[in-house]
C-alpha positions as CSV (number, residue, x, y, z in Angstrom):
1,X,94.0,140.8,85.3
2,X,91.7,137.8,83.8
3,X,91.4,134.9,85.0
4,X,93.5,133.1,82.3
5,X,96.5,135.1,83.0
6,X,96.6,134.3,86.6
7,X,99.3,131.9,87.4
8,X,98.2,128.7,88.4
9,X,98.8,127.2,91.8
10,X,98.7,123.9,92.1
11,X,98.6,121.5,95.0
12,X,101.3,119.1,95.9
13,X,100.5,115.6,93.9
14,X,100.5,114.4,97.9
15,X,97.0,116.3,98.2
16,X,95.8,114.6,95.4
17,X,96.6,111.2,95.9
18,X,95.2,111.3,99.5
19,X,92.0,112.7,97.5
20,X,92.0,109.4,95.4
21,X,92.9,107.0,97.7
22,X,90.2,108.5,99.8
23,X,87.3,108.3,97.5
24,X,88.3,105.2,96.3
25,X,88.0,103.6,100.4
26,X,84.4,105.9,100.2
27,X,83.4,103.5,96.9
28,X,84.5,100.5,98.6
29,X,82.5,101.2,101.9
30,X,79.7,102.4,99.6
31,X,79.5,98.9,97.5
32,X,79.7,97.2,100.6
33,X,76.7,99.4,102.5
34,X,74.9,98.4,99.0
35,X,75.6,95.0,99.5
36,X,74.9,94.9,103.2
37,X,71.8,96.8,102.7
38,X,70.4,94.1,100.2
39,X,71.6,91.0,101.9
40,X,69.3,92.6,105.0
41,X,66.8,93.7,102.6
42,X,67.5,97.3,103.8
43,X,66.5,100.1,101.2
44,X,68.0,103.0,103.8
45,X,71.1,101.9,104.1
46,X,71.6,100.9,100.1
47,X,70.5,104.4,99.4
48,X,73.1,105.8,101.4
49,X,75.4,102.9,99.6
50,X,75.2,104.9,96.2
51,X,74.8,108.8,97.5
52,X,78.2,107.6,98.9
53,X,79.8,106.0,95.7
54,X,78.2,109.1,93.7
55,X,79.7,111.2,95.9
56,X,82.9,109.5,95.9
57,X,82.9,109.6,91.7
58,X,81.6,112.8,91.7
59,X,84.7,114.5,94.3
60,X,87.3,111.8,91.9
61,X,86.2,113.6,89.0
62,X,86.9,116.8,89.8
63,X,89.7,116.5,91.7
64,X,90.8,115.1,88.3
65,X,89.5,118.0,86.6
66,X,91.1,120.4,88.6
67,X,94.2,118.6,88.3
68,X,94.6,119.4,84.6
């Protein structure tokens, strides 16, 4: 059987909005580790400030992709 003829399974659109309200809170604690990080002139925690929002953007996106 290929993989296109498989039948799909999707999740329930509960599991996806927990996955976008979650990365959205991740993007909001990641802006505000950037800000932090700057207003303490703190390079280590603004770096982990964007990984997190990248990661965050990056797990949104395919989560959207997926979706489809």
């Amino acid at each position: 059987m290929n993989h296109r003829d498989a039948p799909r399974t999707r999740k329930p659109l509960k599991g996806h909005l927990m996955t976008y309200v979650v990365a959205v809170l991740a993007i909001a604690v990641g802006v505000a580790a950037v800000v932090a990080g700057g207003a303490d002139d703190s390079p280590g925690l603004q770096l982990m400030g964007v990984v997190l929002v990248i990661g965050a953007i990056a797990v949104g996106v395919r989560t959207a992709l997926r979706s489809r």
